[in-house]
N, C-alpha and C positions, 0 to 999 in steps of 0.2 A: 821479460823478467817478472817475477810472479809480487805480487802486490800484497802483502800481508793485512794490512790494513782495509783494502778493498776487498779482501776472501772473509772479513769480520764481516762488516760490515751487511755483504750481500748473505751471507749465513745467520745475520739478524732479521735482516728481512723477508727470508725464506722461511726463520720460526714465526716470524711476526704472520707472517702470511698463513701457515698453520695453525696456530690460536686462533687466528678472525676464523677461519674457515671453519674450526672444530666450536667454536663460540657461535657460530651463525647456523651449523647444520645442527647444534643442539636448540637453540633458539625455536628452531622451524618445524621441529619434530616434536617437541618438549608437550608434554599432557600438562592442562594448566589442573590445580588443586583444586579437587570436590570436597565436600564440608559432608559425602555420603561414600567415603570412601569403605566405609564398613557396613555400609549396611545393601548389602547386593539382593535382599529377595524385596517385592513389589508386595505390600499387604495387599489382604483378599477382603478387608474391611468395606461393607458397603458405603456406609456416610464418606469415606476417602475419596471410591473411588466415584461417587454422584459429584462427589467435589470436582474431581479433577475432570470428569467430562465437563463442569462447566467452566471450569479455566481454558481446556479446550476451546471451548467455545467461542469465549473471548480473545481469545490467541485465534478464533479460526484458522485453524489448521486442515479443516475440512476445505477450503477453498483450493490451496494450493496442490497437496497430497492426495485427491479424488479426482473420478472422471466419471462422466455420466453413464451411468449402464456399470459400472466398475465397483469392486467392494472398496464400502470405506478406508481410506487413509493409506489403500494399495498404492499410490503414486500412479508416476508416467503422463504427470500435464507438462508439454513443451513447453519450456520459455526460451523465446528465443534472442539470443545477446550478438552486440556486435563482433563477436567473438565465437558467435556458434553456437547451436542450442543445446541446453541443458535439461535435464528432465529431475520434477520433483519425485522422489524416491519413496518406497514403500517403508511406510512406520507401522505398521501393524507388527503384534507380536510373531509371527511367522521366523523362524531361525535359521532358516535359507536364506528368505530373500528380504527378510524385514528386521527388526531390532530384537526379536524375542530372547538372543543371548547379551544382549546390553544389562549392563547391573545399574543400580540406580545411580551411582556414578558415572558409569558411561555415557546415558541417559541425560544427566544436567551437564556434561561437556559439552555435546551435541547441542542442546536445545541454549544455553547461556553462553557458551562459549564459539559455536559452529568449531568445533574440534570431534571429530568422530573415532572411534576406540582405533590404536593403533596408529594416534596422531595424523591421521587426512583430516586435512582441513576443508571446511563447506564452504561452497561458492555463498557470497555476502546477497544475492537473491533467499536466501533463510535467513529473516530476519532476527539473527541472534544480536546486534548492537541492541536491538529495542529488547528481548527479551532477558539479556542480562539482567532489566530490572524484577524479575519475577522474586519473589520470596522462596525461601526454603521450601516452607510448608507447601506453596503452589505450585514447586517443580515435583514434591514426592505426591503430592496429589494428582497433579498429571498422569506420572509414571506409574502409579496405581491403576488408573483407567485404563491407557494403552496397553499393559499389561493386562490386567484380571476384565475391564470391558469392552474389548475389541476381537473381534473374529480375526485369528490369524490368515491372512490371504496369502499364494504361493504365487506373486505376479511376479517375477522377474524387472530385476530398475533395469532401463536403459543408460546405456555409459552415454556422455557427452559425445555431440560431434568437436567438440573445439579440435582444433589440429595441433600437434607437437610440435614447438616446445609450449604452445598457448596455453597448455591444460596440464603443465605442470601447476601442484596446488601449493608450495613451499614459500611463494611470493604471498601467499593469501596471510600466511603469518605476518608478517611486514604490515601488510594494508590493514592488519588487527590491532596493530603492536600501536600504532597510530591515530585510526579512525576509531577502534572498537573499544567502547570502556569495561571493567572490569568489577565492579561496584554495583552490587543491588539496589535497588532504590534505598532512597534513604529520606526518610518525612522531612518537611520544613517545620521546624516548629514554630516558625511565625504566622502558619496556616494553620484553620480547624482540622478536622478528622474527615469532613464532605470533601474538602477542597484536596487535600491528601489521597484521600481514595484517588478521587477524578484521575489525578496527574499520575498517581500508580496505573492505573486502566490505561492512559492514553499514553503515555510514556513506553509501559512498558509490554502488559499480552497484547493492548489493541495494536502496535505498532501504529498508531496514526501517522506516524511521522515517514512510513514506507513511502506512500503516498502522497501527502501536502507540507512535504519538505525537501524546495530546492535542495540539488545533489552539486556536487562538486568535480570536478576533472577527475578521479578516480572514485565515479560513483557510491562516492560517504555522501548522508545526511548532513548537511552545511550547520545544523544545531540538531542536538538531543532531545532539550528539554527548556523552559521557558527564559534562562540564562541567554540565549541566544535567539537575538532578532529574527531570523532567518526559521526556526523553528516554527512548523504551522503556517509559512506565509502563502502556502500555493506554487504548484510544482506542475512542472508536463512532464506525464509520462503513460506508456501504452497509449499512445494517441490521445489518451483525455488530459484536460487540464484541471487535478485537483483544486479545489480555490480553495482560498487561505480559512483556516480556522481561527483565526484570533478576530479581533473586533474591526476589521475594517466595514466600513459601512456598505460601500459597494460589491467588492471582490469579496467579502467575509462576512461573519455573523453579526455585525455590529446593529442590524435589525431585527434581530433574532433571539425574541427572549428563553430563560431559563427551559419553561414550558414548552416552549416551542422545539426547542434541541430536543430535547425528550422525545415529543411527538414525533420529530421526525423518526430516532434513533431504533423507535418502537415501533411505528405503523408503516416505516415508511416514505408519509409525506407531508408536509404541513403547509398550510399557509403558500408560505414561499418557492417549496419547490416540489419533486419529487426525486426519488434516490435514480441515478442512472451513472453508466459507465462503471469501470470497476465497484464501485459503492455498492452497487446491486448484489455482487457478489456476497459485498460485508453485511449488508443487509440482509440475505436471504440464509446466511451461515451463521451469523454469530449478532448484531446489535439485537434484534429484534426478540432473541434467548435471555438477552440479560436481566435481572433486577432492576424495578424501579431503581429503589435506591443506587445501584452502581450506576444507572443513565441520570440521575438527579447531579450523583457526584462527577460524569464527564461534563455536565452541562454548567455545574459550577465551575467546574477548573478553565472549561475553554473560554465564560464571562471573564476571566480574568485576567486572558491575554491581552495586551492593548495592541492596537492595531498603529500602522504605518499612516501618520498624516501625509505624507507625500505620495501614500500609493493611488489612493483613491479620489483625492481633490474634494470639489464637491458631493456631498451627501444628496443622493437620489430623491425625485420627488416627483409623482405622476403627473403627465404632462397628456390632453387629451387632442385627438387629431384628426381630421378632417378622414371621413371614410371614403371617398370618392377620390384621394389623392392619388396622383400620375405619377408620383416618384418608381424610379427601376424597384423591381420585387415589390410593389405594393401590389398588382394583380395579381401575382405568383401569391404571395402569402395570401389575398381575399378566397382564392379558389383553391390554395391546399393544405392552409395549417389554420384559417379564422372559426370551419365547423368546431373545431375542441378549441383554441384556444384563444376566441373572440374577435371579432374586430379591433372592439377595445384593447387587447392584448392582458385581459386581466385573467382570461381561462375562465375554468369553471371549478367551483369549489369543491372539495373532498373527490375530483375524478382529473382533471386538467390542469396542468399546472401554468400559472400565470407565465407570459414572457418580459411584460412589463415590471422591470427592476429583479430581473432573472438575472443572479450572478453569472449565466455565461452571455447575457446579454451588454453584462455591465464591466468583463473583466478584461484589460485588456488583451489577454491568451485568446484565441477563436478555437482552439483546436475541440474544445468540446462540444462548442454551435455545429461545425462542419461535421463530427464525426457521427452524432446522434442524428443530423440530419442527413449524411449519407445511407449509416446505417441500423437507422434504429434504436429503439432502446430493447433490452434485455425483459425478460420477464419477471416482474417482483412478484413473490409466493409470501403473502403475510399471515399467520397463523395458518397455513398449510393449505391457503386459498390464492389460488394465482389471481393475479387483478385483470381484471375485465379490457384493460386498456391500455394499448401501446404504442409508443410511439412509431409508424410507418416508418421503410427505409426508401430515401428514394433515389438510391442509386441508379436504376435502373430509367425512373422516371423525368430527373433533371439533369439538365449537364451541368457543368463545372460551373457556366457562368450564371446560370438560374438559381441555383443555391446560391452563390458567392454574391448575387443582388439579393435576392430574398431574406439572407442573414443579413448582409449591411442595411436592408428596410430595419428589421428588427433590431439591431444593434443601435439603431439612429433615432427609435421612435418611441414616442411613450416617456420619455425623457431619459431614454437610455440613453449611455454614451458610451459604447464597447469599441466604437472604430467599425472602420468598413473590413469587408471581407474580399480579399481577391480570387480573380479564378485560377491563378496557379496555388493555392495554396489549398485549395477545394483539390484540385489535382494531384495534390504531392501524398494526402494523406488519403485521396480514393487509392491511390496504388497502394501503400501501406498497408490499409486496411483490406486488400485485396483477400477474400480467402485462399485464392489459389496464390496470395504472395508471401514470400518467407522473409521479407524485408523486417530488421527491426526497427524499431523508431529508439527507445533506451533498451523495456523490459518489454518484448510483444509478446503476450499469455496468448495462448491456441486452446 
């Protein structure tokens, strides 16, 4: 007998089920609103576009989008995800295989929103959450440069290997719609104009927070911006352990004055350390390009973080040690790291950098001890002069358990307190860092 009631009923929930679906598949597809929707050509103004290579620059976009020996901003650097590797894409004007038919509206979708013309949505490896905060003026400054100062290059992107249905992009709306904000910066007016810069820089083209902000089960940034504890506190990922930028004493800047950040941001290296692991990259593409004054104002914004009393415990203080000690890796470190970096462990000034009160000596993460000491440090290029001095890789040279006591010497001494280091943990990320390995660790850059 047929059920009238029940033929409603299920014919409600069959429209119901059509709306969600016609409301979710507009949701997923939907172009979010440009404030440049009228204005499609790129001026040919030189002052724009000198601007805009230096937003550029601080945005480093040359890190991710190049390869060596390759034209600038042509793409094709693998990242590789646990998901399959993705390749960063060619942004050169080029109108084959690059953005050169992008309007400046297409243009600030892409870069503030990761929404690309015709609604594909960017894998969140483009850091559009932090670039939302860009200005107007800085997104049409951009888009002037890439446009009217870039050599259009005809390199073909490579498509993802992720596999179907993994690489459908319609879920990336979702993980937007939630993780990604929508809002430009917007000034604190309880701050000056220095301290406003800074948090504009680092908030938003530096993306610092890619890097030294723990991520969450669906790889978002755990905070944005200085509202959230978690913002800046030090994060692993590509094998190294960003350490925190806010004031912790140990693991962060908290010994670290104004001047100092500077110096680093600009030469390099200060005092305390020298730039290595991904940093290198930032450093050799974009900090070291900037204005004083815009490194004046990162250095006051990140003094102003306060640091986690419970991360660091006691505040570090050099401890001096007997040089004939038998502890395990004290002979390893006298005969392969004490020529540059002292017995003492204090280095050598303006060439070696101390390991005594060395944030990866003192954090408790090890992944960046092990991995600079598997594989070396990168080459830093400061003013268009590469540095004379690098850290050895001694993959080749120690086994797992020679490193794994030679770091826990170092981690233990000098009044460091990092914790010991084991040999499976030497082990896990020698294979990681394998070059002939495609393992990822979160984001593993090639």
């Amino acid at each position: 007998m047929n059920n009238p009631r029940f033929a409603r009923t299920a014919g409600w929930l069959v429209l119901a089920g059509a709306v969600a679906a016609g409301v979710l598949a507009w949701y997923v597809t939907r172009e979010p609103v440009s404030p440049f929707e009228t204005q499609p050509a790129a001026s040919t103004e030189p002052a724009l576009v000198s601007r805009g290579e230096y937003v550029a620059r601080v945005s480093d976009c040359v890190a991710c989008h190049s390869l060596p020996g390759k034209a600038p901003f042509a793409g094709g650097l693998e990242m590789a995800t646990p998901l399959g590797a993705i390749h960063a894409t060619n942004i050169t004007p080029d109108k084959n295989s690059g953005i050169g038919n992008y309007s400046l509206a297409d243009f600030d979708r892409a870069v503030r929103h990761g929404v690309a013309p015709g609604g594909r949505r960017l894998y969140p490896a483009m850091p559009y959450p932090s670039y939302v905060k860009l200005s107007d003026d800085d997104v049409r400054a951009m888009y002037a440069f890439f446009m009217q100062g870039v050599q259009p290059a005809a390199q073909p992107n490579i498509p993802s290997s992720i596999p179907w249905p993994l690489n459908l992009r319609w879920p990336i709306a979702l993980w937007n719609g939630v993780f990604a904000p929508s809002d430009t910066y917007a000034a604190n007016t309880a701050q000056d104009a220095l301290w406003n810069r800074g948090a504009y820089i680092v908030q938003g083209p530096g993306h610092c927070g890619s890097c030294h902000t723990p991520r969450g089960l669906a790889f978002n940034e755990k905070a944005l911006d200085e509202s959230g504890k978690p913002f800046l506190a030090g994060a692993l990922l590509d094998g190294w352990y960003a350490p925190s930028l806010r004031q912790d004493p140990n693991s962060g800047l908290g010994r670290w004055s104004e001047p100092e950040i500077v110096q680093f941001l600009k030469t390099g290296r200060n005092k305390h350390a020298v730039v290595y692991g991904s940093m290198t990259e930032a450093f050799n593409n974009s900090t070291q390009f900037m204005t004083d004054d815009d490194l004046a104002a990162i250095a006051r914004y990140l003094k102003s973080l306060p640091g986690d009393p419970q991360r660091d415990g006691t505040p570090w203080q050099y401890q001096a040690v007997s040089t004939d000690s038998n502890a395990p890796g004290a002979h390893t470190y006298a005969t392969r790291c004490a020529s540059c970096h002292g017995l003492d462990g204090k280095g050598q000034p303006e060439s070696m950098p101390p390991l005594a009160g060395a944030t990866s000596a003192l954090a408790k993460e090890n992944a960046s001890a092990i991995n600079i000491t598997l594989n070396g440090s990168q080459r830093v290029v400061a003013a268009g002069v590469p540095d004379a001095y690098r850290m050895p890789a001694f993959r080749e040279q120690l086994s797992d358990q020679e490193i794994a006591q030679v770091l826990s010497y170092v981690r233990g001494t000098w009044g460091n307190n990092g914790g010991t280091v084991d040999a499976a943990a030497v082990n896990k990320l020698r294979g990681h860092t394998d070059p002939a390995s495609s393992s990822p660790i979160i984001l593993h850059m090639r």
